[in-house]
TORLO-219834 format. One record per residue: z, x, y of N, C-alpha, C in turn. Coordinates in steps of 0.2 Angstrom, whole numbers, padded with zeros to 4 digits, always signed. Each point is the difference from the previous one (the first is absolute). Layout:
! TORLO-219834
ZXYZXYZXY...
END
This chain:
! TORLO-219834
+0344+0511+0397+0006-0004-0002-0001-0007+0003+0003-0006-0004-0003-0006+0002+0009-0003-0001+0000-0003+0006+0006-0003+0003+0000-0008-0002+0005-0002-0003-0002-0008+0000+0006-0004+0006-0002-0002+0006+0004-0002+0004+0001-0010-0002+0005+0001-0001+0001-0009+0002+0001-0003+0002-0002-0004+0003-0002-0007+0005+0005-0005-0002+0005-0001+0005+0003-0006-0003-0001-0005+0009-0001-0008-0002-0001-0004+0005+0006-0002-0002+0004-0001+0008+0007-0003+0002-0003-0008+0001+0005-0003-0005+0002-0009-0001+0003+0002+0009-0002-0006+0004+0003+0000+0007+0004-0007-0002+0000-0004-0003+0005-0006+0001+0007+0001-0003+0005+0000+0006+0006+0000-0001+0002+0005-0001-0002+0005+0002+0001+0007-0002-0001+0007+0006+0002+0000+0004-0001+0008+0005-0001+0004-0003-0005+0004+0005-0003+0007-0004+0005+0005+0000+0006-0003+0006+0005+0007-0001+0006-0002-0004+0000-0005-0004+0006+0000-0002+0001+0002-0006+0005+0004-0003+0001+0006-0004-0004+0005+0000-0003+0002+0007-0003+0005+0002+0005+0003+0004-0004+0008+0000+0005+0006+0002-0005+0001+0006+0003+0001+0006-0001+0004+0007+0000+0007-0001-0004+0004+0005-0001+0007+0000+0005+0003+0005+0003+0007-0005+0006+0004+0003-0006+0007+0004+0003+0000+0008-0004+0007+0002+0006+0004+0001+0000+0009+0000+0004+0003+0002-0004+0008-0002+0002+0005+0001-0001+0006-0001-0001+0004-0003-0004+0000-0003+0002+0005-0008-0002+0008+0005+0004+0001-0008+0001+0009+0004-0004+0004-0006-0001+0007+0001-0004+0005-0002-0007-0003-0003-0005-0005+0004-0005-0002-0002-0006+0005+0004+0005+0002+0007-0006+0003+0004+0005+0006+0003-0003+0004+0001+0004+0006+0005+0003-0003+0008+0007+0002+0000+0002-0003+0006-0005+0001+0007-0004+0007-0001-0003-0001+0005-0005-0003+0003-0003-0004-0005-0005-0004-0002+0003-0008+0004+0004+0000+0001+0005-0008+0001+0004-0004-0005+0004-0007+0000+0003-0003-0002-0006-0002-0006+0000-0005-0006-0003-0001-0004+0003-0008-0002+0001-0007+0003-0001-0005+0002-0001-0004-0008+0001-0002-0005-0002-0003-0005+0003-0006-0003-0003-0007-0002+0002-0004-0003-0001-0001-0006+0005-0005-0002+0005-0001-0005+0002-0007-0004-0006+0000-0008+0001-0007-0003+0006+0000-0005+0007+0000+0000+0006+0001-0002-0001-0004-0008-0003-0005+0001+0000-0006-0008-0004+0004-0003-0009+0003+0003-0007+0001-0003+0004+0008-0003+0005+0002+0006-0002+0008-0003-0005+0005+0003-0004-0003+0006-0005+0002+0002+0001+0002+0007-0003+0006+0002-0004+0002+0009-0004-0003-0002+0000-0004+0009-0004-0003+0003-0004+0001+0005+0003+0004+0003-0003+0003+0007+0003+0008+0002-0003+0003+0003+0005+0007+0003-0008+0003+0005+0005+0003+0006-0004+0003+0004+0004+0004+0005-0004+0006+0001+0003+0004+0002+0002+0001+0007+0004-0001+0004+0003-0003+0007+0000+0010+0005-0005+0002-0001-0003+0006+0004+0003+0000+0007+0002-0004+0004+0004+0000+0005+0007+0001+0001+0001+0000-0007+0012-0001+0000-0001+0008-0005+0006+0003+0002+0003+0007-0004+0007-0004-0002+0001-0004+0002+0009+0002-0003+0000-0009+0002+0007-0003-0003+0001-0007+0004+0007+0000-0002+0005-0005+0005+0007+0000+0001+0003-0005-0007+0003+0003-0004+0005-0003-0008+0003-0009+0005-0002-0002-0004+0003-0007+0001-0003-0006+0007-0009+0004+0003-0001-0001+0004-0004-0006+0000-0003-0002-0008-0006-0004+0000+0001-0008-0001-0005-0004+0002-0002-0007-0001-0005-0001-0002-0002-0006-0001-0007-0006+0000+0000-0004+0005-0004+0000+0004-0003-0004+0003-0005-0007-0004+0005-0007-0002-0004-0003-0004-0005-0003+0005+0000+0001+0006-0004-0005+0002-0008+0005+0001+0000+0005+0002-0006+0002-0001-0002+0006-0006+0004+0000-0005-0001+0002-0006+0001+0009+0002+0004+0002+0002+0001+0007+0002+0007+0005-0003-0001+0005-0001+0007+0005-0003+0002+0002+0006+0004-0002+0004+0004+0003+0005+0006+0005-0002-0002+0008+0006+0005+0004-0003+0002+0004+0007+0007+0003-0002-0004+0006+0008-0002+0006-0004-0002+0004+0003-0007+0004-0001+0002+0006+0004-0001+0006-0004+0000+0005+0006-0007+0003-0001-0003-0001+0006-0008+0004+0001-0001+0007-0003-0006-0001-0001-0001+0006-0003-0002+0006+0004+0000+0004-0003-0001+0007+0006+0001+0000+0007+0007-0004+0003+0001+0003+0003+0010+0000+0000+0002+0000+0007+0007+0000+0001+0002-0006+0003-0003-0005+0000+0003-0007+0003+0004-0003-0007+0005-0005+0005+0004-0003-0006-0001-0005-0004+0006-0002-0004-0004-0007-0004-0004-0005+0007-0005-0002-0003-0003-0006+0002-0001-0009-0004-0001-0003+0004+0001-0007-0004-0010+0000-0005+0001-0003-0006-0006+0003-0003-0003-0007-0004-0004-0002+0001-0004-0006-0004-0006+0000-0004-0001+0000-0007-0004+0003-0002-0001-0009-0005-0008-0001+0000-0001-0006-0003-0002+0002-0007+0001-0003-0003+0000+0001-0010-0005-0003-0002-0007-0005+0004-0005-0003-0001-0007+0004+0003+0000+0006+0004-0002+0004+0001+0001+0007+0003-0005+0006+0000+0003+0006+0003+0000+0000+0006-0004-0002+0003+0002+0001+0008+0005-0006+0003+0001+0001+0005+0005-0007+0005+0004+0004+0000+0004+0005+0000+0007+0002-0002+0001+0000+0009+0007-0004+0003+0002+0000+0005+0006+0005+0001+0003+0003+0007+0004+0005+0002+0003-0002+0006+0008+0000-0001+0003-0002+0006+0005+0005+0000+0001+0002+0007+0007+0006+0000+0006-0006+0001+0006+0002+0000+0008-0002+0003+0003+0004+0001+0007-0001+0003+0006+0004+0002+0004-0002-0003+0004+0005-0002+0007+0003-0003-0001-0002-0009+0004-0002-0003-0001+0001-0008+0000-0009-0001-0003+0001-0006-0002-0006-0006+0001+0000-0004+0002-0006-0004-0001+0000-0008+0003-0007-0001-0001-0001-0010+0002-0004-0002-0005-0006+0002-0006-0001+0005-0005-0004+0000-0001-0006-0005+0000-0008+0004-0003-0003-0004-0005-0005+0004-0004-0004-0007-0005-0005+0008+0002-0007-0002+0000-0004+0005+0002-0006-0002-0004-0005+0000-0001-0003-0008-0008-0001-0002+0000-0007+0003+0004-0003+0003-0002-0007+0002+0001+0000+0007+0002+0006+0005-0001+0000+0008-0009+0006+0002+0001+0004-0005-0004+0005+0002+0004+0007+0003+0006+0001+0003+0003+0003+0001+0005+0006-0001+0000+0005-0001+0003+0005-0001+0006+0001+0001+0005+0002-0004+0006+0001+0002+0002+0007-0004+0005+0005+0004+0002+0005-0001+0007+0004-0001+0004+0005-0001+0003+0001+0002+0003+0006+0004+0003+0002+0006+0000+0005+0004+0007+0002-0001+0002+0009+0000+0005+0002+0003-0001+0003+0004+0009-0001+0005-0002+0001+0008+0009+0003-0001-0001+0007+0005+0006+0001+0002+0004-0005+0002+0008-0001-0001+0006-0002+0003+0004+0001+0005+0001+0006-0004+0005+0005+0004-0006+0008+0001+0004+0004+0006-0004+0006-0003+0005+0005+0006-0002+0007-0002+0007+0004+0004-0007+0006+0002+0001+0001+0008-0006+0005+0002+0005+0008-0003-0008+0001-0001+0004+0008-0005-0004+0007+0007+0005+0001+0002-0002+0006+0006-0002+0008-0001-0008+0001-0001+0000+0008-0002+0001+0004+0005+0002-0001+0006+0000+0004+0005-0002-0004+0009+0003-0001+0004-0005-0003+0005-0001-0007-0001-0007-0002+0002-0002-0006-0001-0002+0000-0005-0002+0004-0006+0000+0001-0006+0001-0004-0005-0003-0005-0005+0005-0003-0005-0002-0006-0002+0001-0003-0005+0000-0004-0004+0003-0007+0000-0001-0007-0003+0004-0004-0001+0001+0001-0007+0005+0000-0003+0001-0001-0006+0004-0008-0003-0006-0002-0003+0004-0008-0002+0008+0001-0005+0004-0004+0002+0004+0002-0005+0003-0009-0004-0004-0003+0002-0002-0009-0002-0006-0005-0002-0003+0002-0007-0004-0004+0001+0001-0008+0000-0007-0003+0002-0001-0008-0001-0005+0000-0001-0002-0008-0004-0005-0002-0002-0001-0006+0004-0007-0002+0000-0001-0005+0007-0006-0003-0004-0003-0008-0003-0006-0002-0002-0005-0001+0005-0007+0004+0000-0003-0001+0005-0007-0005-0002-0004-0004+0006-0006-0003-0006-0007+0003+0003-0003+0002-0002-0003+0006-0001-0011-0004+0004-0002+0002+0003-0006-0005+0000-0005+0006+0003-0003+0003-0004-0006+0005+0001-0005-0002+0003+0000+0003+0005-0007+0000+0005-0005+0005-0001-0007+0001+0006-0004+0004-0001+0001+0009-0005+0007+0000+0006+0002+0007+0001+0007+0002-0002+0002-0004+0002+0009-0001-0003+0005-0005+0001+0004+0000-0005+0003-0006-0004+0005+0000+0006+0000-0006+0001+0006-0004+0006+0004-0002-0004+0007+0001+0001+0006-0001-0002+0005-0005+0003+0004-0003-0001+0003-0004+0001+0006-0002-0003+0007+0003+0004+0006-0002-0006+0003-0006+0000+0000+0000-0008+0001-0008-0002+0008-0003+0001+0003+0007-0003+0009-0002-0001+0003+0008+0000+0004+0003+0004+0004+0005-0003+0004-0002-0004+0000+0006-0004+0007+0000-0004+0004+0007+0000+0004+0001+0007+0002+0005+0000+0005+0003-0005+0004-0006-0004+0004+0003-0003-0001+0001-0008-0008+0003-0003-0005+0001-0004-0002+0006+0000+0004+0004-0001-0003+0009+0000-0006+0003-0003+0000-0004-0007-0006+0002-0004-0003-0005-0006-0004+0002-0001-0005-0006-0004-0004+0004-0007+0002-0002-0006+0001+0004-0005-0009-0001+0000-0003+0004-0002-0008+0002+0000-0003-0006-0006-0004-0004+0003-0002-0007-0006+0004-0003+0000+0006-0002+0002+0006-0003-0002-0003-0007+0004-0005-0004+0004+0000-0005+0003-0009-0003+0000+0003-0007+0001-0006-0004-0004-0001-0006+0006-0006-0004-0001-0001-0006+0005+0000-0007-0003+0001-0006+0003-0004-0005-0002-0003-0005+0006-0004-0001-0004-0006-0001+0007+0001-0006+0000+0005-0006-0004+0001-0005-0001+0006-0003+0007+0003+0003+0000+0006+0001+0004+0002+0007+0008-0006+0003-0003-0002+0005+0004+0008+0005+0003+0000-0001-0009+0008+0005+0001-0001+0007-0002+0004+0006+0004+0000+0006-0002+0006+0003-0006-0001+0000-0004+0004+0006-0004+0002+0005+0000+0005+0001+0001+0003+0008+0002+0007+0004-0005-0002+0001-0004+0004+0005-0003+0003+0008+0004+0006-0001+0003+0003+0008+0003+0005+0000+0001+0005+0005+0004+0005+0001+0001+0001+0001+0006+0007-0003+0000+0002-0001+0009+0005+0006+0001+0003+0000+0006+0004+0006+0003+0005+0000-0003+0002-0003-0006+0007+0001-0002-0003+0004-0006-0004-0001-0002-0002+0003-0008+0000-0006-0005-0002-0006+0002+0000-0008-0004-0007+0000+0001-0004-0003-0008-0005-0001-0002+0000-0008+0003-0006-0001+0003-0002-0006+0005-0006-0004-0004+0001-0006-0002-0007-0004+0000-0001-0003+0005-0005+0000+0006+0000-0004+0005-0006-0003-0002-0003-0008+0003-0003-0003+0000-0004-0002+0009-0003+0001+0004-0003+0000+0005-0005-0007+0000+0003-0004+0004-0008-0004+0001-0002+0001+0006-0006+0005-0003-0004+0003+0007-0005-0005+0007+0000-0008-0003-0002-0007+0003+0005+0001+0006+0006-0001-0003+0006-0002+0005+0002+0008+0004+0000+0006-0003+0004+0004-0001+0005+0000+0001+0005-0001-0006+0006+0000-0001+0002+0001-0006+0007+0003-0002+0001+0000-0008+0003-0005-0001-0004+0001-0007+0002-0010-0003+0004+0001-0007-0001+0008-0003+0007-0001-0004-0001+0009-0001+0008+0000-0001+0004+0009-0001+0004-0002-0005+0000+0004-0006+0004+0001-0005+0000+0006-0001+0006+0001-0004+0000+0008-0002+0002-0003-0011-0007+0003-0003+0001-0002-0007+0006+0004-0002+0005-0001-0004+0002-0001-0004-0002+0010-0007+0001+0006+0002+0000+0003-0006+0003+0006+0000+0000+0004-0006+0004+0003-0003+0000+0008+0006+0002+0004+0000+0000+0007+0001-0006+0001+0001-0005+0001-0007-0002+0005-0003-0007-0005-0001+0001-0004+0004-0006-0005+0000-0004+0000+0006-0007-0002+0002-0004+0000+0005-0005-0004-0001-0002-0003+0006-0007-0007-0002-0007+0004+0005-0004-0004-0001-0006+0005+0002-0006-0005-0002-0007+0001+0002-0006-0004-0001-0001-0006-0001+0003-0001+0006+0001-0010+0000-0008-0004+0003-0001-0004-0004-0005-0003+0002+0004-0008-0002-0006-0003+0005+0001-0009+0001-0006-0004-0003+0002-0005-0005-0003-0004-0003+0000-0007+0003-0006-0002+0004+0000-0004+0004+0000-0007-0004-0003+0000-0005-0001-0008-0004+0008-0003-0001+0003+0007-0004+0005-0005-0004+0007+0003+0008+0001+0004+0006+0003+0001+0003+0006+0004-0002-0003+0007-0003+0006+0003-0006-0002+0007+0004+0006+0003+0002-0001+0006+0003+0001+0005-0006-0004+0004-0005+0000+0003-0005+0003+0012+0003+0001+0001-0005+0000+0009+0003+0002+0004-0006+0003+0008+0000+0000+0002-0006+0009+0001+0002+0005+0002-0005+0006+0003-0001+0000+0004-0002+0003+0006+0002+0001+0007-0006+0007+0000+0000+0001+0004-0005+0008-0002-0002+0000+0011-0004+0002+0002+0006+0001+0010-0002+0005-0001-0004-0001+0007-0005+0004+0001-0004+0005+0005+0003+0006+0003-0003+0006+0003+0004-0002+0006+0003-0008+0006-0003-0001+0003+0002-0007-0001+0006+0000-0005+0003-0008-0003+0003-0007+0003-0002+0002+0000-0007-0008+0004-0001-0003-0004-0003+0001-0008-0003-0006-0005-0001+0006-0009+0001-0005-0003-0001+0003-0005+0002-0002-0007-0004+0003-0006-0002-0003-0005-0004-0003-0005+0007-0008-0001-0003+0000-0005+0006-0004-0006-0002+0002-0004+0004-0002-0006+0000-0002-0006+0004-0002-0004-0003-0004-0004+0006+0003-0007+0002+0003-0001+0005+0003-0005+0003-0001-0003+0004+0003-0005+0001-0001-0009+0007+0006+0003+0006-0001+0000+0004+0006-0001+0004-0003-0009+0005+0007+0000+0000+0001-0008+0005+0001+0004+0005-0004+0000+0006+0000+0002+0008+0005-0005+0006+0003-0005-0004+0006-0002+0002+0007+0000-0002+0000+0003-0007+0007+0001-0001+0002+0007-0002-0006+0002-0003-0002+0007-0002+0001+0003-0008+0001-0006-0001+0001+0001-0009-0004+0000-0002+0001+0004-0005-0005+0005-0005-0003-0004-0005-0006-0001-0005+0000-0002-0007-0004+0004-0002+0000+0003-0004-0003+0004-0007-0006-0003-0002-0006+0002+0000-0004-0004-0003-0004+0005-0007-0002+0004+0002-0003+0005-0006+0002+0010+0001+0004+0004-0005-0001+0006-0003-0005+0000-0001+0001+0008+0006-0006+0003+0000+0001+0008-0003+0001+0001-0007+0001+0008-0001-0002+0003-0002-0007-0001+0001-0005+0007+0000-0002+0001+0006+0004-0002+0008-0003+0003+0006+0005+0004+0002+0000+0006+0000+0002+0009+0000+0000+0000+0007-0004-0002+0004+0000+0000+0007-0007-0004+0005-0001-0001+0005-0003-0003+0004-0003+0004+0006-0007-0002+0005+0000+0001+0006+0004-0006+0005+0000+0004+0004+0003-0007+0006-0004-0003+0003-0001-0005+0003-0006-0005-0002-0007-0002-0006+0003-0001-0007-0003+0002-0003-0001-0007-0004+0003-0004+0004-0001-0007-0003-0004-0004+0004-0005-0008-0002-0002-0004+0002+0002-0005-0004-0002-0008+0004+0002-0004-0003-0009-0005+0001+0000+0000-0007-0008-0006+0000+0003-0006+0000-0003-0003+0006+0005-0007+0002-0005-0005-0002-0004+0000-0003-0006-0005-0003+0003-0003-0005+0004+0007-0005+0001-0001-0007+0006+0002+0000+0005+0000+0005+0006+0002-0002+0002+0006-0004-0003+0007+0002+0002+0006-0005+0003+0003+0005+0004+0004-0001+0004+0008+0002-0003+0005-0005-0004+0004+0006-0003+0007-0002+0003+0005+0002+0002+0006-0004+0004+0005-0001-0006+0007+0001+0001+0004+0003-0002+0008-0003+0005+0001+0000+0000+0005-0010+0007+0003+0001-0001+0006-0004+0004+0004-0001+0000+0006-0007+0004+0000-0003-0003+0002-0007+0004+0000-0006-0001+0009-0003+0004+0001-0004-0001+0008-0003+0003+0003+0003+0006+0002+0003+0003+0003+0005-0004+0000+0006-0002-0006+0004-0004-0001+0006-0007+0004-0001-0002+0000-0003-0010+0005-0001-0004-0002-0002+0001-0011+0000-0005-0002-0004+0000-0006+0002-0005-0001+0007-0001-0006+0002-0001-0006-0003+0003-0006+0000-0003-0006-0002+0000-0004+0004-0002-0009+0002-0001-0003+0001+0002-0005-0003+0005-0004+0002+0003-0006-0004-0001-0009+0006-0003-0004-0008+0001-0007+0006+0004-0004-0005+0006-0002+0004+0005-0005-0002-0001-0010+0003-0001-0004-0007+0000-0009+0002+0007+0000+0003-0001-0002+0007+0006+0000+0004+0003-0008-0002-0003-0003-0005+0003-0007-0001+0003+0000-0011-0002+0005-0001+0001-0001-0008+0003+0010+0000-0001+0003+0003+0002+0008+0001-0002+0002-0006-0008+0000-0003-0001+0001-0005-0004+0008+0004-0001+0005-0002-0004+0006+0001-0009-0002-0001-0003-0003+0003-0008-0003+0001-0003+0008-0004+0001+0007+0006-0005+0006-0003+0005+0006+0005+0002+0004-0005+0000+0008+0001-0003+0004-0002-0004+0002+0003-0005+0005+0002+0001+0008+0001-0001+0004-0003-0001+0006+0003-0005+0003+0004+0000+0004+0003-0005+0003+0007+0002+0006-0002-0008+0001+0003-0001+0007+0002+0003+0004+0006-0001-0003+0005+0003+0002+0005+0005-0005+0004+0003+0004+0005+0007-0002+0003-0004-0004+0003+0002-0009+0002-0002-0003+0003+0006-0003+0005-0001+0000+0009+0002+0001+0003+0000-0005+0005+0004-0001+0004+0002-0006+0004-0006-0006+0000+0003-0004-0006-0004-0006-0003+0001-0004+0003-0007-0006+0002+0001-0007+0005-0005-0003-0005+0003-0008-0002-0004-0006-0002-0004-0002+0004-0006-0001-0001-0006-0002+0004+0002-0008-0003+0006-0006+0004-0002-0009-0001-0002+0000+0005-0006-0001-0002-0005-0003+0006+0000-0006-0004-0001+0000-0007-0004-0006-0003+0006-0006+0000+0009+0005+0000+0006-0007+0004-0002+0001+0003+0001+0003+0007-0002-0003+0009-0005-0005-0002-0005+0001-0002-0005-0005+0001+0003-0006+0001+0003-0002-0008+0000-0006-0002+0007-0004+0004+0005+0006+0001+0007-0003+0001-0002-0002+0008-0003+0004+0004+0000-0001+0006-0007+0000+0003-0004-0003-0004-0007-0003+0003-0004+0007+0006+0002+0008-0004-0005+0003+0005-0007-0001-0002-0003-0005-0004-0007+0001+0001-0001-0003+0008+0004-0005+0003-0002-0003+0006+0002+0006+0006+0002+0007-0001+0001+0005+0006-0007+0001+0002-0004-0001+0006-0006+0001+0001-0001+0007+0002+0004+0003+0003-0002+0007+0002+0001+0006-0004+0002-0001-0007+0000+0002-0005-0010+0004-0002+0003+0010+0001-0005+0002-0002-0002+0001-0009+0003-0002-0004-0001-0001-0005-0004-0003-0006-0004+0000+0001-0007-0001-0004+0003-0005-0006-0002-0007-0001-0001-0002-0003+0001+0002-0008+0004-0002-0004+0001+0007-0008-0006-0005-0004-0002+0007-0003-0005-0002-0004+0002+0000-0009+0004+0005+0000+0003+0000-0007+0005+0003+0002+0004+0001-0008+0008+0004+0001-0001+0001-0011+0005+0006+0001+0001+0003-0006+0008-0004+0000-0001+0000-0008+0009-0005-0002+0001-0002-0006+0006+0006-0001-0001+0001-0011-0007+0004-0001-0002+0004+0004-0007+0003-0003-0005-0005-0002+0000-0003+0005-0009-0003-0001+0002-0002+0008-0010+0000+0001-0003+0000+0007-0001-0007-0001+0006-0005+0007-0004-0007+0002-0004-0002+0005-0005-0003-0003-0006-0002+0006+0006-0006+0005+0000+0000+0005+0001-0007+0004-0001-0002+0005-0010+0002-0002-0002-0004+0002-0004-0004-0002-0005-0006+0002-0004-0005-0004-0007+0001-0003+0000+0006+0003-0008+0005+0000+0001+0007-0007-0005+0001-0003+0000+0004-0006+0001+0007+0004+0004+0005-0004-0002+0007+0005-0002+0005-0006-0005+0002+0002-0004+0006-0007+0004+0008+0003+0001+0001-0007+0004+0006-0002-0003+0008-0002+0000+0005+0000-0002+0005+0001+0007+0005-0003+0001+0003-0006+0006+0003-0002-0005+0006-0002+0006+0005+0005-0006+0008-0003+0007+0004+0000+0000+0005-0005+0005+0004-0002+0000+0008+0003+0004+0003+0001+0002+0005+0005-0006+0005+0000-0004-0001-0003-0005+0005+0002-0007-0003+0002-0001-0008+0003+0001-0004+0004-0008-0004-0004-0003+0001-0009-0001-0004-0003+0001-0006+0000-0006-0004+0000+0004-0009-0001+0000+0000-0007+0005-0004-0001+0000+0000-0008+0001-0008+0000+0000-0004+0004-0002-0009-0001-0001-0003+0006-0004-0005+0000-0001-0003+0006+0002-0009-0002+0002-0003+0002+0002-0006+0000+0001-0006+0007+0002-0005-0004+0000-0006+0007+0007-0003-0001+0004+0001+0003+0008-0005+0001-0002-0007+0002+0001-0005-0006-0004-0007+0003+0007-0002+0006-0002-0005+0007+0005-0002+0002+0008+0000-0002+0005+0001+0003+0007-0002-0003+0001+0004-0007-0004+0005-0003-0001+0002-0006+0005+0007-0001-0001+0001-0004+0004+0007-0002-0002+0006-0002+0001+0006+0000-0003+0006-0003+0006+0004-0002+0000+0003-0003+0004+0002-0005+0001+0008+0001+0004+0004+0002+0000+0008+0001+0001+0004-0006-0006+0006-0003+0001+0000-0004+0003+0008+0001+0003+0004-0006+0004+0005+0001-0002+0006+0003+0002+0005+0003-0004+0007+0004+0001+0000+0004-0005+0002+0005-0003+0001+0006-0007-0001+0003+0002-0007+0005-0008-0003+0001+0001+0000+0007-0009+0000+0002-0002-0004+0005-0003-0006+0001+0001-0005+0004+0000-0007+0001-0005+0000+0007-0006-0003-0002-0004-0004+0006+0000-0008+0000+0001-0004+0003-0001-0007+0001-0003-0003+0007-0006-0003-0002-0005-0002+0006+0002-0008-0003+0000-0002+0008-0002-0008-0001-0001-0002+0007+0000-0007+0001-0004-0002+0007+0006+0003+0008+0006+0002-0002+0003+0003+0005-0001+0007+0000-0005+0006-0003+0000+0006+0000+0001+0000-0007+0002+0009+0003+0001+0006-0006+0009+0002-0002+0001+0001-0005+0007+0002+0001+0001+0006-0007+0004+0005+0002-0001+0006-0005+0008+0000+0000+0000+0001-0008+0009+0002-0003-0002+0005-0004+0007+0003-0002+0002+0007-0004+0003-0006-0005+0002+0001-0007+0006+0000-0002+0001+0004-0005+0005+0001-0003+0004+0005-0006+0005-0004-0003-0002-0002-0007+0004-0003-0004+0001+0005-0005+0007+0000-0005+0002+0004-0004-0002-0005-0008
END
């Protein structure tokens, strides 16, 4: 079988290699490998339609819903993790997406979630609940329990060491009981937190935290009907448009019309931006936002919920860019903006940054060299034939052709090996 791969060489004047290029989605896919085998770690070109990467993370069984980030400064999928084969609890888990080894492991105390990183401190921030109130429950004797009968929610910022993550709270917010699962986003421009929850009264909260200062810098409660609920917010740092989804239940809660919306995080008012009615339902953290290009990325299902897809929305025109269906569930999804962090906030200048220098990047389905040196190519098929050999000139392009390949690229920095799977 004889492959014809195309070579396209990138014009560099006045034109970036990333503009109108898509960044890679990592998160979970399920039933790829038996649970006892571990988690299965795989990326995702949402424009090409194409796997990118996937490996199998042998050290985690199970990880906490709503737990994950990206670490853009050192290109890593941050989640917590619960170890394999044994009884220890979730742990703090860092796995790099540019090679199998490195994976780092940190414990902490009491519960996490909602994680984000903030690409122009380097810094982690999270959120924690922590009893309020609590009434001791007596079995007998000295016997007995505390039983919470109040929760709160507290921001805490989060900085992983050898062995476990130091903590440090940023701002209480005792009168915060709970925090709707993916309901909260970051911007790393303002270094504000988004908090989608409900406080003690039973009133949906948008709170806004600037974690710099720690203090809130703005609390609304939007504006909605009964039978309505917001959820999957993510923040668009170019245009400053805090984006998320609405559902709106029917009288019997058994499906919902949903849709995709702005809110103003200062007055709390709503706009409508795009009908969404073929999405049946969703996972909770199931969104990313590619802040290069301005998309909102969906996993959601269609079919009476049994039929994964994958949607990316132009967060400036709300045109539908690609809906995709999947094979498998794909699960607490994080954009890998390295390629904004770079540009927005100059981390090629972070010098203790362990991440290797990038040699190429897949985007729209084709591999870009970026670097000035040619890289010779090696494409063998699942049963581990070559079937072409070729040279990526400088800055150049290659083209992903359909199936299931293997990818070797040598150039003066080393060796580097890909999977991918195109439909």
């Amino acid at each position: 079988m004889k492959l014809h791969l195309h070579l396209v060489v990138a014009a560099l004047t006045g034109l970036s290699l990333h503009q109108g290029l898509a960044q890679n989605i990592y998160g979970f896919q399920q039933n790829v490998i038996p649970w006892q085998q571990g988690l299965y770690l795989a990326g995702y070109d949402v424009l090409g339609d194409t796997w990118v990467w996937g490996d199998t993370l042998d050290y985690a069984e199970g990880f906490g819903l709503g737990s994950s980030t990206y670490d853009q400064w050192e290109d890593d999928f941050v989640f917590l993790g619960l170890p394999s084969g044994g009884m220890a609890g979730l742990q703090w888990m860092a796995q790099p997406v540019w090679t199998h080894d490195g994976a780092s492991f940190a414990e902490f105390e009491g519960t996490l979630h909602s994680i984000h990183h903030d690409m122009q401190s380097g810094q982690f921030y999270g959120l924690q609940g922590y009893g309020l109130d609590s009434t001791w429950v007596s079995w007998g004797g000295d016997e007995g329990y505390w039983q919470i009968d109040n929760w709160a929610t507290r921001v805490v910022a989060l900085t992983p060491e050898d062995v476990e993550v130091n903590m440090n709270v940023v701002l209480a917010l005792p009168w915060l009981e709970g925090v709707v699962a993916g309901a909260s986003c970051y911007d790393s421009d303002t270094h504000r937190f988004f908090i989608w929850g409900i406080d003690n009264t039973g009133q949906g909260r948008l709170v806004g935290v600037d974690c710099a200062l720690g203090e809130v810098v703005s609390d609304v409660s939007p504006s909605l009907e009964a039978n309505q609920n917001l959820s999957e917010f993510e923040y668009n740092i170019v245009d400053g448009m805090l984006l998320g989804l609405r559902a709106s239940l029917n009288s019997t809660n058994t499906s919902a019309v949903m849709e995709l919306i702005s809110v103003d995080p200062a007055t709390g008012d709503i706009t409508p931006r795009l009908e969404l009615p073929n999405l049946d339902s969703y996972t909770p953290d199931g969104t990313v936002f590619d802040q290069l290009n301005r998309m909102y990325v969906l996993h959601y299902y269609a079919g009476m919920g049994t039929s994964p897809h994958i949607m990316a929305i132009d967060a400036t025109t709300w045109d539908i860019l690609a809906d995709n269906p999947l094979n498998q569930n794909f699960l607490e999804l994080e954009m890998s903006n390295v390629a904004f962090a770079d540009q927005r906030y100059s981390l090629s200048e972070v010098s203790e940054s362990r991440r290797p220098s990038p040699t190429l990047r897949l985007e729209q389905g084709r591999w870009t060299n970026v670097t000035p040196e040619p890289l010779a190519v090696i494409l063998t098929d699942q049963l581990g034939r070559v079937v072409e050999q070729s040279v990526v000139p400088p800055y150049g392009t290659l083209e992903v052709p359909q199936g299931f390949w293997m990818w070797t690229f040598t150039g003066q920095h080393g060796q580097i090996t890909r999977k991918t799977f195109r439909r």
